[in-house]
C-alpha positions as CSV (number, residue, x, y, z in Angstrom):
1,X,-27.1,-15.1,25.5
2,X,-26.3,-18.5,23.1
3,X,-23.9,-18.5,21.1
4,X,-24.5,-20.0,17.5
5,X,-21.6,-21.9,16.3
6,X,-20.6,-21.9,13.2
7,X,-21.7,-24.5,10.9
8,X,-20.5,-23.2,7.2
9,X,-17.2,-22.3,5.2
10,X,-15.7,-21.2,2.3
11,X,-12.6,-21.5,1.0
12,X,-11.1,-19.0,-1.3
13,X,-8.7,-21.0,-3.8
14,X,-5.9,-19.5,-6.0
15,X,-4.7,-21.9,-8.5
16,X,-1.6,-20.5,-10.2
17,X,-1.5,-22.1,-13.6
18,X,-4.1,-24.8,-15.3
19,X,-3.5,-28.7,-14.7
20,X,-5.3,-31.7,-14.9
21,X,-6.4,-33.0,-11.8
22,X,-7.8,-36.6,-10.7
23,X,-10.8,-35.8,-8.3
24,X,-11.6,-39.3,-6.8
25,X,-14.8,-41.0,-8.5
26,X,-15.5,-37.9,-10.4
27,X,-12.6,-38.8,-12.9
28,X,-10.3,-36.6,-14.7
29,X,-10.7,-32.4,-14.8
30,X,-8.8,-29.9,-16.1
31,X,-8.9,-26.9,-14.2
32,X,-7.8,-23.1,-15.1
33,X,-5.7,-20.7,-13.4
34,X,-7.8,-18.4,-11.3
35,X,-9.5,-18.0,-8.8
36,X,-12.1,-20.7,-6.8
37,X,-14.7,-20.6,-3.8
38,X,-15.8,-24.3,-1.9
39,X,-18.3,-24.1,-0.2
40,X,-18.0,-26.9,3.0
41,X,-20.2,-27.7,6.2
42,X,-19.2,-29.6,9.2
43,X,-22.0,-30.3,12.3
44,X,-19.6,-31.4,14.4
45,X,-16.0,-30.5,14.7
46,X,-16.1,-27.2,12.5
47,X,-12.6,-25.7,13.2
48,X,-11.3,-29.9,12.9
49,X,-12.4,-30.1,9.0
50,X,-11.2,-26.4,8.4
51,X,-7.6,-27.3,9.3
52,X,-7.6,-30.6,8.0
53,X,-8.3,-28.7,4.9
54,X,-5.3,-26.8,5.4
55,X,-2.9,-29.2,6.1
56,X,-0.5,-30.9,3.0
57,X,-0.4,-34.2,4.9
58,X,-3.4,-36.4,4.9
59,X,-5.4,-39.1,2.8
60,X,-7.5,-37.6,-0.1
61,X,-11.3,-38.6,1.3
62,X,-13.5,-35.7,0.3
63,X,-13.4,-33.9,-3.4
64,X,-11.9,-31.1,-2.0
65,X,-9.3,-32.8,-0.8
66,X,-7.9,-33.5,-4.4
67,X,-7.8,-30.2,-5.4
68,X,-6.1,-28.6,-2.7
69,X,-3.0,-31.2,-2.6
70,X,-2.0,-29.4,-6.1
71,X,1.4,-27.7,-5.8
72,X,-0.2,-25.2,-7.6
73,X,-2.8,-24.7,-5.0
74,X,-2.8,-21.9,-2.2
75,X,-6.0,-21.4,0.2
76,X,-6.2,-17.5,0.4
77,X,-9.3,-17.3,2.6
78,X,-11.1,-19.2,5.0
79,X,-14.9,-17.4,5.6
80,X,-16.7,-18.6,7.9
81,X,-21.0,-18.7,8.1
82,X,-23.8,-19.6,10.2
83,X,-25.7,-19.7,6.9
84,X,-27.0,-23.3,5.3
85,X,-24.1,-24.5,2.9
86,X,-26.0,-24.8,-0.2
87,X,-27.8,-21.0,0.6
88,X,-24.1,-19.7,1.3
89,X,-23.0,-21.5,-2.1
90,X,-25.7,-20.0,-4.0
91,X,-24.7,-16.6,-3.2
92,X,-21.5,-17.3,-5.6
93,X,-21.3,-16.0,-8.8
94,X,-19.5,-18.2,-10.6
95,X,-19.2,-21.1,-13.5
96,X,-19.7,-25.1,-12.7
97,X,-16.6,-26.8,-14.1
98,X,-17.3,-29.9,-11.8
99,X,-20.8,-31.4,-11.8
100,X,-20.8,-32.7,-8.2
101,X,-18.1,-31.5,-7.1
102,X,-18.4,-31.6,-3.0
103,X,-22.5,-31.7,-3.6
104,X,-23.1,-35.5,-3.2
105,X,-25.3,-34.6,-0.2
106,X,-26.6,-31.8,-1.9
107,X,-31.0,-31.2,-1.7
108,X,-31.3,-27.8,-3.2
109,X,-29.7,-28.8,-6.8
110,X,-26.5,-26.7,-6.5
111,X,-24.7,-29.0,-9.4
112,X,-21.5,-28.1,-7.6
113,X,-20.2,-27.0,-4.3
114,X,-16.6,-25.6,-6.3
115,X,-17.4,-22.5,-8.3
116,X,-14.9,-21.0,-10.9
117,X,-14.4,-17.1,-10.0
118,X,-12.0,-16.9,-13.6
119,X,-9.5,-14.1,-12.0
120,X,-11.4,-12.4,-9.5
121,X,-10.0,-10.1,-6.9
122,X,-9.1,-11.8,-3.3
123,X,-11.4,-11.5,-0.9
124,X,-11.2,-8.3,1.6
């Protein structure tokens, strides 16, 4: 028996009160308090890019990246999928606040890999 590895994430994102936030090329945002779900992939190196995603101390390369070194920022969730990224971020219900926000390599028209839960409940 193979095992599949896995090849998808998501993080679940609390942000604890509204700021402005430079993302890279994308420019200036302003981003609400609540609740947020990014959608990542990694072929190689999965658990690698989830920690790097965890960790305060590194350079800002990926979209994500921006957002999460916020002091307002706290990573509630990691889920992990064998599911293609844009099929797992299309089963997120959820608003666009960020037109190409982590979806630069995107082929099934996402808009955005960072969806806006407003307050939704963690994840169980």
């Amino acid at each position: 028996m193979s095992r599949v590895a896995y090849t998808t994430y998501q993080l679940h994102i609390d942000l604890s009160q509204s700021c402005t936030i430079e993302i890279g090329k994308l420019g200036e945002y302003r981003f609400p308090a609540g609740r947020y779900i990014y959608t990542g992939s990694a072929k190689r190196n999965f658990e690698a890019r989830v920690s790097r995603h965890l960790r305060a101390d590194k350079k800002l390369r990926w979209h994500i990246d921006y957002l999460l070194a916020s002091s307002h920022v706290s990573v509630i969730e990691v889920v992990r999928s064998r599911l293609p990224e844009c099929v797992l971020n299309q089963s997120v219900q959820g608003t666009i606040l960020v037109k190409g926000f982590g979806a630069s390599d995107c082929v099934a028209g996402c808009g955005s890999h960072l969806k806006y839960c407003r307050n939704a409940d963690p994840p169980k």
